[in-house]
C-alpha positions as CSV (number, residue, x, y, z in Angstrom):
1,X,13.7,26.6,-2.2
2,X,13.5,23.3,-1.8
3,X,17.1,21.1,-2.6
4,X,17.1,17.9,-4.2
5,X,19.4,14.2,-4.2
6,X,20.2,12.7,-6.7
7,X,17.2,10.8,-8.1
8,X,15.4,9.9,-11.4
9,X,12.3,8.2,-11.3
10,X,10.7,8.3,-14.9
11,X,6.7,7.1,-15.4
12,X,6.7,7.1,-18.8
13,X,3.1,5.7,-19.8
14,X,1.6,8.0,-17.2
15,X,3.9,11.4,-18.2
16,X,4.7,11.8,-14.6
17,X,8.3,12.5,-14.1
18,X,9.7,13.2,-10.5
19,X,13.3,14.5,-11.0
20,X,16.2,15.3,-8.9
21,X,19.1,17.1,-8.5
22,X,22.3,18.6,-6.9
23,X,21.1,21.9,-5.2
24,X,19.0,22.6,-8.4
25,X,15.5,24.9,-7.6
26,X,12.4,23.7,-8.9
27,X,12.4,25.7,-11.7
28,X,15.6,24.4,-12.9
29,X,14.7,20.4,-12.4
30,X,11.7,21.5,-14.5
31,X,13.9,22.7,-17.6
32,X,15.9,19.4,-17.3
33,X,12.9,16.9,-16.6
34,X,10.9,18.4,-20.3
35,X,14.5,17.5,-21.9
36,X,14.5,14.4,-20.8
37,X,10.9,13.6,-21.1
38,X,11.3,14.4,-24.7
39,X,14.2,11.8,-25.0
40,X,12.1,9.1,-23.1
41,X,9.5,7.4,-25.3
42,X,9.7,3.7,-24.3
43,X,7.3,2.0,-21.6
44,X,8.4,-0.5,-19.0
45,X,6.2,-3.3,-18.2
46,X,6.2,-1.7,-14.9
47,X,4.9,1.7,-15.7
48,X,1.7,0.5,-18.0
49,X,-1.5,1.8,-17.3
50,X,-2.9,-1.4,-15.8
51,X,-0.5,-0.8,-12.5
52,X,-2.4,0.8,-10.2
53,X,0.5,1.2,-8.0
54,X,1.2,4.4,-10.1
55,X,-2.2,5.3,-11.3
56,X,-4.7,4.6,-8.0
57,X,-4.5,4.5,-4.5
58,X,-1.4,2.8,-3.4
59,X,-2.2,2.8,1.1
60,X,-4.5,3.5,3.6
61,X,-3.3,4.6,7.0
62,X,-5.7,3.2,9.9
63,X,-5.1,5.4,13.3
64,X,-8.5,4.8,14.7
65,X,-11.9,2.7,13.8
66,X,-13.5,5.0,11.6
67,X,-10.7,5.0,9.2
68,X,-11.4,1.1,8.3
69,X,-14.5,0.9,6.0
70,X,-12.6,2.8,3.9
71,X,-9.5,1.7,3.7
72,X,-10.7,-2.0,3.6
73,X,-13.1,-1.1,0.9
74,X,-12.6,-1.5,-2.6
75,X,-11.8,1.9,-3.0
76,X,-8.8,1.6,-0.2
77,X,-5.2,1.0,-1.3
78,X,-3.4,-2.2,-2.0
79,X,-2.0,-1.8,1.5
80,X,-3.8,-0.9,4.9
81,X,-1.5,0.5,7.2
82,X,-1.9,0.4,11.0
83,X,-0.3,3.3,13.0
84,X,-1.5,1.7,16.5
85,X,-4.0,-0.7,18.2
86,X,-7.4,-0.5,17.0
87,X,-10.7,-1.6,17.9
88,X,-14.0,-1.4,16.7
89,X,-17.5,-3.9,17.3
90,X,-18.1,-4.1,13.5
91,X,-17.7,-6.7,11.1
92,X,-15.0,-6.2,8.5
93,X,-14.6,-7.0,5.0
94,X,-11.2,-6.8,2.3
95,X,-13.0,-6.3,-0.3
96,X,-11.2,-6.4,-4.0
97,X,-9.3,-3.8,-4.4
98,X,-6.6,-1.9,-6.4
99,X,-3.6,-4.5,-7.4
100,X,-0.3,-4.3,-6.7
101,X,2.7,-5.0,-9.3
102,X,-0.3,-5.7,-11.5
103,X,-2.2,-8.4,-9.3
104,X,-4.7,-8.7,-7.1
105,X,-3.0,-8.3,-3.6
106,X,-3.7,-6.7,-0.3
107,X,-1.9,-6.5,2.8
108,X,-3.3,-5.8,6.4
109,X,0.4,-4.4,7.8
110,X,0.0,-4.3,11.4
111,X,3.5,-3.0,12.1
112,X,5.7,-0.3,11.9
113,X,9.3,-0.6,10.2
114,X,12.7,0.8,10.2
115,X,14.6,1.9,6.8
116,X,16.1,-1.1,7.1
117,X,12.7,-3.0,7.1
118,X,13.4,-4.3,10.8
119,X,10.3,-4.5,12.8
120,X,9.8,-2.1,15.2
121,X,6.1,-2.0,16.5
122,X,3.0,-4.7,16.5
123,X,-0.3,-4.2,16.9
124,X,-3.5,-5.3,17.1
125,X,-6.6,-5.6,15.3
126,X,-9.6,-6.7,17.0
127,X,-12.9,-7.1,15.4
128,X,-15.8,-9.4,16.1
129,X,-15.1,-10.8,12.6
130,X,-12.7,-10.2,9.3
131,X,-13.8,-11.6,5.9
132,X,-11.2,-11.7,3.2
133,X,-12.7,-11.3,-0.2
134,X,-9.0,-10.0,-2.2
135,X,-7.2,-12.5,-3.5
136,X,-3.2,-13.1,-2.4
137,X,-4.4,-10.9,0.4
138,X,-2.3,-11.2,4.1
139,X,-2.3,-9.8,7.6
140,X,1.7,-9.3,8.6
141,X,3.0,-9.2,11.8
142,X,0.9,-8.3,14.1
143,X,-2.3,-9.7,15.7
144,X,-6.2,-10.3,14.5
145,X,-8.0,-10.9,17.6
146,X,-11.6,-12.0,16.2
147,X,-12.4,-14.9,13.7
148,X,-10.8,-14.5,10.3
149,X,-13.0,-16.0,6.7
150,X,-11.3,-16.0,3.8
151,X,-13.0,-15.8,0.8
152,X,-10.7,-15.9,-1.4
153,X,-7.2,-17.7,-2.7
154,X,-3.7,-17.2,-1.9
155,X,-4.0,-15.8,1.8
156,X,-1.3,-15.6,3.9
157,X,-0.3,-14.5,7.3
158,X,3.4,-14.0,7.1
159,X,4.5,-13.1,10.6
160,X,1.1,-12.6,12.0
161,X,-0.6,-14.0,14.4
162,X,-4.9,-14.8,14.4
163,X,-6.5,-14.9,18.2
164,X,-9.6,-16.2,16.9
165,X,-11.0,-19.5,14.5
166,X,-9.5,-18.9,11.0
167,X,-12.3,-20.5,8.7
């Protein structure tokens, strides 16, 4: 069986209810999580149905070329994380996708992090081309070796680095 910390995270608009508890089985977090669920009525502008950090996809995990149509489409989560170098000769696109906290934003994270959100590992993106069609979208820390359009307002490139014309 598996054992649980102490943790309570409550989704109330959605009905989702992760509980935890002190050595409690599953079966047991289950009794107390309907007891609470019953005593739990309110929303939280954080848990509405228009945050489709709870309700869609919420990352995309790129390890090679073939995983970035997809995860760059609109259809791939708020955030597109790279687990290494990757390369490919097509031209890519951030299309519009899911928000995050409720607004349009998409992140390229080109890095790998400690718990204590140190940088541990850059890579590198490189692409003949990279069109930015999300709005408040960013590429952070790490490298985008091709020539970056954006489409779009609010871009950013906190920590990161462009090896090409940014137009």
């Amino acid at each position: 069986m598996m054992k649980w910390n102490k943790l309570l995270l409550i989704t109330a608009s959605m009905g989702l209810l992760a509980a935890c508890g002190n050595g409690e089985t599953d079966e047991e977090v289950t009794d107390d999580t309907e007891e609470v669920t019953e005593d739990t009525g309110e929303e939280t502008e954080e848990t509405t149905e228009e945050s489709d950090a709870t309700t869609g996809a919420t990352q995309s995990v790129v390890t090679a070329s073939e995983d970035l149509e997809e995860a760059m489409s609109a259809n791939g989560g708020w955030i597109v994380i790279f687990e290494g170098d990757v390369e490919t000769d097509q031209e890519l696109v951030l299309e519009e996708g899911p928000m995050n906290d409720g607004e349009l934003a998409r992140k390229l994270a080109l890095y790998t992090q400690d718990e204590d959100r140190n940088v541990t590992a850059s890579y590198t993106l490189t692409a003949p081309k990279l069109t930015i069609e999300s709005e408040n979208s960013r590429i952070q820390n790490g490298t985008f070796a091709g020539d970056v359009y954006v489409d779009a307002n609010g871009f950013q490139l906190p920590g990161g680095t462009i090896d090409g014309d940014l137009i």
